[in-house]
N, C-alpha and C positions, 0 to 999 in steps of 0.2 A: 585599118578601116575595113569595114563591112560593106561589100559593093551588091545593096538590097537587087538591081537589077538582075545580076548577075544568082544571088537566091531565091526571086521570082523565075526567074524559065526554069531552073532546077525545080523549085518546088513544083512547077507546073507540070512536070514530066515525071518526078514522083506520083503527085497524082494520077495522072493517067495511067502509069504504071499499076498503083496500088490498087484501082478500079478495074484491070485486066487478070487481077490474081485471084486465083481459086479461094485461098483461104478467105478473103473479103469476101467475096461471093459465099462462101460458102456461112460462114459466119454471120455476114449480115441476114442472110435468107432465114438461118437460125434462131435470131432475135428477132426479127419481126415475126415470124410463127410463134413462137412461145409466150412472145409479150399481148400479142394479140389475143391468143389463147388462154393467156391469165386473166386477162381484161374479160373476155367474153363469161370465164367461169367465176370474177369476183364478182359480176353484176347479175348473178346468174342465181335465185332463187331458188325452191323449190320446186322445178321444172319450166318456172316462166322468170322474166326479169323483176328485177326488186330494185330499187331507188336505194343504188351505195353510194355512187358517184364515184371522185376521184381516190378520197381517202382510202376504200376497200382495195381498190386496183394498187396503189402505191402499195399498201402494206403485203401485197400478194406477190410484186416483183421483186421487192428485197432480194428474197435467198437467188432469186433466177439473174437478178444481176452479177451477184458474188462469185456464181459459178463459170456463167459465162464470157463477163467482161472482161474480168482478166489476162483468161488464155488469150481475147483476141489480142490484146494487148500484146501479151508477151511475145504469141508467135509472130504477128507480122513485125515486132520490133528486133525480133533476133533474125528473122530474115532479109533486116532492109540494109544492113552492111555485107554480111557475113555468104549470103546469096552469091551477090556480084563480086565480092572477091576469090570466092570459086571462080567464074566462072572467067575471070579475068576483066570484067569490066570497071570493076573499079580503080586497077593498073592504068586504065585509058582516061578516065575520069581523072584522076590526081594530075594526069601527064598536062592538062590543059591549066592555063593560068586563072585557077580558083583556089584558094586556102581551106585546108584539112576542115576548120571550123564553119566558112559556107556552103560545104557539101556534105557535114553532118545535119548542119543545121536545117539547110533545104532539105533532106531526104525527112526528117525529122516532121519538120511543118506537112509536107507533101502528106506522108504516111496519116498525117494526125489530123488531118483533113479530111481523108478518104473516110477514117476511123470514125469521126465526129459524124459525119456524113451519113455512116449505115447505122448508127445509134439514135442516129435523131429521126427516120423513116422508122424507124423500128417503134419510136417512142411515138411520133405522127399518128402512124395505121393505129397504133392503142388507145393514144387522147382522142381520136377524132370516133371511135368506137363508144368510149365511153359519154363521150359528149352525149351523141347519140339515144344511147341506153342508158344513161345513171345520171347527168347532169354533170356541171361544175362546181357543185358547192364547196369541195376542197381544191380548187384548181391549183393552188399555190402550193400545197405537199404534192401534186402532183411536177410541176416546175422545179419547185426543190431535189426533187429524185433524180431528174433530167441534169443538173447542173453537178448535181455529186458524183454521179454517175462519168458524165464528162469530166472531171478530174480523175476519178479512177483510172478510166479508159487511160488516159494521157500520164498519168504515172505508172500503171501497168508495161506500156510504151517505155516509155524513159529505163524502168529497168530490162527489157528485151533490149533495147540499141546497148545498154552496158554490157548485155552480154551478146550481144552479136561482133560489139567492137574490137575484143579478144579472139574472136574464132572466127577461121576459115572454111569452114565445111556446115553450108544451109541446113544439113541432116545432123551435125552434131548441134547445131544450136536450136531446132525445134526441138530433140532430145532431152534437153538439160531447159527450157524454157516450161515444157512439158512438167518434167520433174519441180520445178521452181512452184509453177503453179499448184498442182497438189500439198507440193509441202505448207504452202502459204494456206490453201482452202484446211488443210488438217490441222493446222495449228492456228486456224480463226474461232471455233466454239470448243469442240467436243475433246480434244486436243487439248486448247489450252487449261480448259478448264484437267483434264487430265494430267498433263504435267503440274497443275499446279497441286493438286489434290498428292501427286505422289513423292514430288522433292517437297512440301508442304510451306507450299510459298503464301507469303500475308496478302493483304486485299493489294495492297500499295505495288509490291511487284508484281501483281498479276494487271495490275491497270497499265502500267510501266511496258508489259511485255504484251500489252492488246495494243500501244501503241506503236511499235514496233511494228508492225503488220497492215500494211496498207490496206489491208481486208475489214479488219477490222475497225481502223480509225472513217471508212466506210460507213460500216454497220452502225459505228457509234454517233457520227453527224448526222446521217439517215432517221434515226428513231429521234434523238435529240429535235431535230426541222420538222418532225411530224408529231411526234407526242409533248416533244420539251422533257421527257421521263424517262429516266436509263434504269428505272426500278426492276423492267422485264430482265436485262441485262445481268442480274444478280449483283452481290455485293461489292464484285467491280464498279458499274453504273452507278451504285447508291454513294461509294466512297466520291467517284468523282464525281458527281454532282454536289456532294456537301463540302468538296475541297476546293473546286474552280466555280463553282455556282454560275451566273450570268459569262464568264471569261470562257468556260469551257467550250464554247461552240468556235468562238475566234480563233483557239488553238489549236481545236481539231483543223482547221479552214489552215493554218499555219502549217501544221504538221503535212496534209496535202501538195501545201506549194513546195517545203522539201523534200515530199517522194515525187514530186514530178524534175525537180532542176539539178538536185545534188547526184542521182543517178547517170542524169543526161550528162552533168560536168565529168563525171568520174570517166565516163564513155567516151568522152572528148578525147581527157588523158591520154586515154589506151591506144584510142583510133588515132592519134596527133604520131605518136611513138609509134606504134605498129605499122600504119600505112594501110598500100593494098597487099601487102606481104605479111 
């Protein structure tokens, strides 16, 4: 049994935790300048404002999500184990009468709170800009972004605690979280479509290996909730929309809930077996 009390004051003190860390600070400071920034320059005319509204702004954060979500993901989920068993605190945490799975789990919610927290201020200062300047006439592709986005963040997450659960040392796992994130941003467009051009792979495994990539099954719910058209996409996007037609957005939404839970489970494993040692 799951003693929710007992993963309430945890998760509460994750919180506060994850609110006193640089990288939140540093990260969230980052996405609300940027996001605000693209907002200011999709409603942004030739030298005066122009009536885009929400639509322009959405299609403007795409790539600046892709880039940036993730890392925050990755890195504060590899540093929300892997930190304190440096530093010996989580030796004192196990030592108290709580189970391996409500002190993953609180650290989990805690972190993915704070996480939700700086993305949605970020998102805030940009819709309440654009209200201002452009209107709402697409408000709902703008909500759309906000909610996809939020899955991202929190599967980004899930796979940092996978790999925070394995390692002891806070500087090898921003390392190798680092590296996670690039390989993923390289093998989300220009990458795949490269590998696929050079081992000379058909439309079918190259859609197969876009899903694969939490970056891109992203990219592909993102344009699908705003255009409904994965044409832009190339012959990937065209194949699957003529193969899953109406079904393909629920999978994408599917494919999300298992990069956010079967990472965090596998993490479990590790962290249940390993410990603070």
């Amino acid at each position: 049994m799951i003693d929710l009390q007992t993963v309430a004051i945890l998760s509460q003190k994750e919180v506060r935790d994850a609110t006193k860390s640089r990288w939140l600070l540093m990260f969230g400071v980052g996405f609300a300048v940027i996001a605000s920034a693209l907002s200011w320059m999709a409603l942004s005319g030739l030298g005066s404002f122009g009536v885009a509204g929400f639509g322009r702004t959405t299609a403007s954060m795409v790539n600046m999500v892709l880039l940036i979500v993730p890392l925050m993901g990755l890195t504060l989920g590899a540093l929300a184990i892997a930190s304190e068993r440096e530093r010996g605190a989580l030796a004192y945490l196990m030592s108290q009468p709580v189970t391996a799975f409500e002190i993953l789990l609180s650290k989990y919610l805690g972190v993915a709170a704070a996480l939700i927290a700086a993305l949605l201020v970020g998102f805030g200062i940009s819709g309440i800009l654009v209200v201002l300047r452009g209107g709402s006439s697409n408000a709902g592709d703008f909500l759309a972004l906000v909610g996809l986005t939020v899955l991202l963040a929190l599967s980004s997450l899930s796979i940092g605690f996978l790999l925070s659960a394995g390692l002891r040392r806070g500087a090898t796992a921003i390392g190798l979280s680092v590296f996670l994130w690039l390989t993923l941003a390289f093998f989300s467009d220009l990458g795949l479509m490269g590998t696929a051009v050079t081992l000379d792979i058909g439309v079918r495994e190259l859609l197969f290996m876009a899903l694969a990539n939490p970056l891109q099954v992203y990219k592909l719910a993102t344009i699908l909730s705003i255009k409904n058209d994965l044409e832009v996409l190339g012959p990937a996007g065209v194949y699957a929309m003529r193969t899953y037609g109406d079904a393909l957005l629920p999978i994408l939404m599917a494919l999300f809930v298992v990069w956010v839970i079967a990472p965090l489970g596998v993490g479990f494993l590790i962290f249940k077996r390993r410990g603070a040692f």
